[in-house]
VODO-350389 format. One record per residue: x, y, z of N, C-alpha, C, O in turn; residue in three letters. Coordinates in steps of 0.001 Angstrom, whole numbers, plus 524288, in hexadecimal, padded with zeros to 5 digits. Layout:
<atoms>
XYZXYZXYZXYZALA/...
</atoms>
This chain:
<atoms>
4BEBC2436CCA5274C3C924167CA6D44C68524555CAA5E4C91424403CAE37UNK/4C5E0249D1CA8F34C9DA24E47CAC934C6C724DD3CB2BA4C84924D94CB749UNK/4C25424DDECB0524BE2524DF4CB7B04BEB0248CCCBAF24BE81247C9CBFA4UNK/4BF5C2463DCB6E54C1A524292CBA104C80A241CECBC864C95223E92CBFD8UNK/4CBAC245D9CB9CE4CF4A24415CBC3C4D07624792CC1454D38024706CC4F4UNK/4CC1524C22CBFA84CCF525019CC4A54CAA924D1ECCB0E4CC3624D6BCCF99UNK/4C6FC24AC2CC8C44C46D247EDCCCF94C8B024283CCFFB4C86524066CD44AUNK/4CB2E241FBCCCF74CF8F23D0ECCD5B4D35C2401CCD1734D44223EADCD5F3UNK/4D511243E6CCF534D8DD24745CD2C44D6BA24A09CD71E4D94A24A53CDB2DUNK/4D3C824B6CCD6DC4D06424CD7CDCD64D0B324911CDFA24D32524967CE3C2UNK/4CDB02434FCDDC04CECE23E1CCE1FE4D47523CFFCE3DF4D5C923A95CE7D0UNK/4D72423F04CE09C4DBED23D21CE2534DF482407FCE5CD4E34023FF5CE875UNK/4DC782439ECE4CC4E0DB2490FCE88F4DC55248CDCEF2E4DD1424B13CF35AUNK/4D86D2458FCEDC44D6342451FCF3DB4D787241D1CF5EC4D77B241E4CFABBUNK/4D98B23CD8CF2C24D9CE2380BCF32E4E13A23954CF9984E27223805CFE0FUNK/4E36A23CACCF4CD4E7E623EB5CF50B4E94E24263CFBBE4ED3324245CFE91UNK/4E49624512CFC344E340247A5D00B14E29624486D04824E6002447ED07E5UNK/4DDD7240E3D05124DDF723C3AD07D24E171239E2D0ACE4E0FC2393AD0F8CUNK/4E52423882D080E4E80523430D06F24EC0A23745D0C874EB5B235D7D1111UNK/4EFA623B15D0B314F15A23E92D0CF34F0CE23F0AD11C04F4E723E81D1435UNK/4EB992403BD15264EA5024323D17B64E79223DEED1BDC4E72B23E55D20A2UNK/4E6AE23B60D1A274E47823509D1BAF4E7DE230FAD1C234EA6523065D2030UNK/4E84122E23D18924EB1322B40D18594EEE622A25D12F94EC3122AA2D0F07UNK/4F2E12292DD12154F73322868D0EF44F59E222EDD0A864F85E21EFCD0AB7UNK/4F1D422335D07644EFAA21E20D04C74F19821FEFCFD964F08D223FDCFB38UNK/4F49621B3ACFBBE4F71021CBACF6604F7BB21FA0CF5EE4F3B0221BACF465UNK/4FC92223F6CF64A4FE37228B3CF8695005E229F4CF3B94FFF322DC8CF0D8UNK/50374224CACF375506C622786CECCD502D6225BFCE738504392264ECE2A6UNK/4FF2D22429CE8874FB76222ECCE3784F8712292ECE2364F7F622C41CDE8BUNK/4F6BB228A3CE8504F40722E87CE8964F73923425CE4AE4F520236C5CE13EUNK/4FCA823491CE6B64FDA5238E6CE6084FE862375BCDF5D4FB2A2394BCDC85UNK/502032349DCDD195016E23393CD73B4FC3723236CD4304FCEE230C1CCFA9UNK/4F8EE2325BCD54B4F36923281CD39B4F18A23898CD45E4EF6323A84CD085UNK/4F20523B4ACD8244F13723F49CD7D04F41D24464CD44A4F1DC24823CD24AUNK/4F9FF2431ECD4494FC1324691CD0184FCC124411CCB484FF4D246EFCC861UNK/4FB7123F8DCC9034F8CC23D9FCC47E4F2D624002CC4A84F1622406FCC018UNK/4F14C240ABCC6054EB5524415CC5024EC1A24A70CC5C94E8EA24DCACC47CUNK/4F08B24B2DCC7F34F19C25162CC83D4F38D25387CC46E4F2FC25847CC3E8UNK/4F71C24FC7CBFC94F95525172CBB914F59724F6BCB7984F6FC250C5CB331UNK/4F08424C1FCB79D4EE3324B93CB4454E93B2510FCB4024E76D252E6CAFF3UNK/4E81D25275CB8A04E4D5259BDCB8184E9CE25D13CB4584EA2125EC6CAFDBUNK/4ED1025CD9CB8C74F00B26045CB4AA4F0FD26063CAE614F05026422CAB72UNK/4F24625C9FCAD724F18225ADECA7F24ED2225C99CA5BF4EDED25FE9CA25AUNK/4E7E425B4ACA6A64E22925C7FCA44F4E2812616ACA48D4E202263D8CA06EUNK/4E3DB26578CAB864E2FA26A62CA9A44E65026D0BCA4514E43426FC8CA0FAUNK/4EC4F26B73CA4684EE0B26D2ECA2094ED5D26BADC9B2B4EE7826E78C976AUNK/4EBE026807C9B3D4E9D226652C94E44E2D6269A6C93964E0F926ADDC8F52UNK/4E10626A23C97B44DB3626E23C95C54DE4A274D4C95AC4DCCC277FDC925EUNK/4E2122761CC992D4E37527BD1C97534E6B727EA0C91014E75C2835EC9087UNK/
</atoms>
């Protein structure tokens, strides 16, 4: 489950890059999907320390 969510957040922070730099496609889905997966690492790291 964790490898998977790291892998989730990688897609999304490219997805995120993309988007940006290209073209402007679900812009505000993008960025709240991405810091919903940025506070869910955080969380895991901080619950394994």
């Amino acid at each position: 489950m964790r490898s998977l969510l790291y892998i989730i957040a990688v897609i999304l922070v490219i997805i995120w890059i993309f988007g940006a730099f290209v073209s402007p496609f679900g812009g505000n889905i993008i960025h709240v999907l991405l810091v919903i997966a940025i506070i869910a690492l955080i969380l895991g790291v901080i619950r394994r320390a």
